[in-house]
C-alpha positions as CSV (number, residue, x, y, z in Angstrom):
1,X,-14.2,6.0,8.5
2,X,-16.2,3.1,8.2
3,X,-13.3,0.8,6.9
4,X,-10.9,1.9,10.0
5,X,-14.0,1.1,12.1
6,X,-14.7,-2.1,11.4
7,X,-10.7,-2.9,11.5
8,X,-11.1,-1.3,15.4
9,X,-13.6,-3.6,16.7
10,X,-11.8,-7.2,15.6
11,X,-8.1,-6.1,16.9
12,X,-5.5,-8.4,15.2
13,X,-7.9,-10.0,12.1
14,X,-7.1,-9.7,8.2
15,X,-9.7,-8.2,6.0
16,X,-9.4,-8.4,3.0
17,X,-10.4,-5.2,1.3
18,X,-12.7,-6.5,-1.0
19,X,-14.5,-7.6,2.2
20,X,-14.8,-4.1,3.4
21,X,-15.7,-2.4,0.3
22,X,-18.4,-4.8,0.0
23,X,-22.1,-4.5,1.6
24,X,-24.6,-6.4,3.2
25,X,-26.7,-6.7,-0.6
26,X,-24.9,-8.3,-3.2
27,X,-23.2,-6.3,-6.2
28,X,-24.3,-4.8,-9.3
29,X,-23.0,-3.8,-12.3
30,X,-22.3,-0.4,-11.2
31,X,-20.1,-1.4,-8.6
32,X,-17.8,-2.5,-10.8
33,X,-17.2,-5.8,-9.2
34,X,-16.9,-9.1,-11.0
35,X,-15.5,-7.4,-14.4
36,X,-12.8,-9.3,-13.8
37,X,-8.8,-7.4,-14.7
38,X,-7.0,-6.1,-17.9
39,X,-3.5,-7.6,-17.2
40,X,-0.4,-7.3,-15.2
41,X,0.6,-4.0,-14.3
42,X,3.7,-5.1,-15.3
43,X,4.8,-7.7,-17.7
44,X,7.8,-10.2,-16.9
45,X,10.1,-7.8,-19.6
46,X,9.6,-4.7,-17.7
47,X,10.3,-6.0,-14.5
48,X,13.5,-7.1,-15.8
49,X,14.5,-3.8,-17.4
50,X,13.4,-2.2,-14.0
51,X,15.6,-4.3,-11.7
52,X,18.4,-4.2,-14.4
53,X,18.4,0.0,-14.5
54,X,18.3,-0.6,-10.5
55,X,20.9,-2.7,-10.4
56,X,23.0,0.4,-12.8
57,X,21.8,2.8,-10.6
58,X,23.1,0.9,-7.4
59,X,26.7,0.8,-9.0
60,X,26.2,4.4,-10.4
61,X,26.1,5.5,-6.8
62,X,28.3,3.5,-5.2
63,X,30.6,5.0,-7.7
64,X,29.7,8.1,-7.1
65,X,29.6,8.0,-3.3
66,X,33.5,7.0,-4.0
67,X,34.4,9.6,-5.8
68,X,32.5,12.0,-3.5
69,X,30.4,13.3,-6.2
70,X,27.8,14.4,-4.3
71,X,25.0,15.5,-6.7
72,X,25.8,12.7,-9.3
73,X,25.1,10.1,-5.9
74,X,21.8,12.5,-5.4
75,X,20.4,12.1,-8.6
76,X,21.1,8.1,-8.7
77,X,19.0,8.2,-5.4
78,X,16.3,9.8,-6.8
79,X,16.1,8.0,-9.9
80,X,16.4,4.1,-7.6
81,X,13.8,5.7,-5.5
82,X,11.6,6.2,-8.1
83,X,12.1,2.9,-9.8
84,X,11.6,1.5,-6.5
85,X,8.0,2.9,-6.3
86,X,6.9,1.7,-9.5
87,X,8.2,-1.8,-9.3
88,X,6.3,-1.7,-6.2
89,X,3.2,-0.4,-7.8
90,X,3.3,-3.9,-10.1
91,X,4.5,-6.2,-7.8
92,X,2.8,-7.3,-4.4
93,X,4.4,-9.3,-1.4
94,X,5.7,-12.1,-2.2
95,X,6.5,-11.4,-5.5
96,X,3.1,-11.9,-6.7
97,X,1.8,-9.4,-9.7
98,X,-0.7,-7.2,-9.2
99,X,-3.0,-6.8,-12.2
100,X,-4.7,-3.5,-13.7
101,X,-8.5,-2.5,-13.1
102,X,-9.2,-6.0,-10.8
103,X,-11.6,-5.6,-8.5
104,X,-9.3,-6.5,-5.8
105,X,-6.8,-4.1,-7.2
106,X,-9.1,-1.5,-6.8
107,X,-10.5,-2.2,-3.2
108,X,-7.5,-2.2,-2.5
109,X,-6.1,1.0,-3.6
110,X,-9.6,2.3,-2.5
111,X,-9.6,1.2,1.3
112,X,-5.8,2.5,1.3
113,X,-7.0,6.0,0.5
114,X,-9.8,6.1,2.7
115,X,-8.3,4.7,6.1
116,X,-5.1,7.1,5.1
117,X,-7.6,9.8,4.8
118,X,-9.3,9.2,7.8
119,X,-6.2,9.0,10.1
120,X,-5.1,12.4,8.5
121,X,-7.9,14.1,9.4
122,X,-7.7,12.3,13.1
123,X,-4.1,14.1,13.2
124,X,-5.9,17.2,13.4
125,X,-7.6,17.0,16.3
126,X,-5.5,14.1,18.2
127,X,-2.0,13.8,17.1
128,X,-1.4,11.3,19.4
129,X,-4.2,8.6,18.3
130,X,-3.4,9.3,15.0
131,X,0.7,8.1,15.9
132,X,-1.1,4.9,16.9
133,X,-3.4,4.1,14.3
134,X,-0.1,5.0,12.1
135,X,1.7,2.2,13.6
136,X,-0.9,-0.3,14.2
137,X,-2.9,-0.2,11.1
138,X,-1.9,-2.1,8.5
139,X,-3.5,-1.5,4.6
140,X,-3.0,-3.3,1.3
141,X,-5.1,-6.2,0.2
142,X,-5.1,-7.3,3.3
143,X,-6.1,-4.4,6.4
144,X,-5.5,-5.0,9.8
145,X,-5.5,-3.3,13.0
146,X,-3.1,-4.9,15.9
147,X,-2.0,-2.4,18.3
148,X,1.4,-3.5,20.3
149,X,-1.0,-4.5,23.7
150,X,-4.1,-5.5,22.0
151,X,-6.1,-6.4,25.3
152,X,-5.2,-2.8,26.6
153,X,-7.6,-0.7,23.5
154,X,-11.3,-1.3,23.6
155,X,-13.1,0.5,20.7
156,X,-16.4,1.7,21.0
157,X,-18.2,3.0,17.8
């Protein structure tokens, strides 16, 4: 809750989520900070092969779609979804990799859960604050909270 909070009372700023995982003392070993990464999720050759299967997949279903073949279509859709999702997974905005075990990598996917988690159990209670903070929260490595009418939302907590 803590993350989302912070977010709430500075409407429209970037944090990066090594900045909210981090507290006021400096780290230690145990945090696991300052280790440094073990590589690209994905290398330059997988990549390739990823957007070259997506790129059979695409003419697969348009093929498909064609010739009406409806589960043949389905399964290309599923397979490009799931390829999708992985390229994804390696590859930030921008294009930029994203490498395994770095300590941004893992504020990231950390703060992600968390504020995702939070909102979810929001839901319960108020459905509709939890539609907002759905569409005005933004997570990755860099969080934000900018509702549509930022001057109309004041947070207190």
């Amino acid at each position: 809750m803590h993350y989302l909070a912070r977010m709430l009372q500075e409407p429209g700023r970037e944090f990066h989520a090594l900045d909210l995982v981090r507290s006021p003392r400096p780290p230690s070993a145990r945090d696991g900070l300052g280790l440094g990464h073990a590589g690209e999720l994905l290398d330059d050759r997988a990549k390739a092969s990823y957007r070259h299967r997506m790129a059979e997949l695409r003419n697969d279903l348009e093929e498909a779609d064609s010739w009406g073949d409806a589960e043949r279509a389905s399964k290309a859709r599923e397979e490009l979804e799931i390829l999708a999702e992985e390229l994804a997974r390696g590859v930030g905005l921008g294009g930029r990799d994203r490498v395994a075990a770095s300590d941004a990598e893992r504020a990231r996917v950390n703060v992600t859960k968390a504020i995702k988690a939070t909102i979810k159990r929001i839901r319960h209670d108020h459905p509709s604050l939890a539609r907002h903070l759905n569409f005005s929260v933004r997570t990755g490595t860099f969080c934000s909270y900018s509702p549509e009418a930022p001057a109309a939302v004041i947070w207190h907590v």
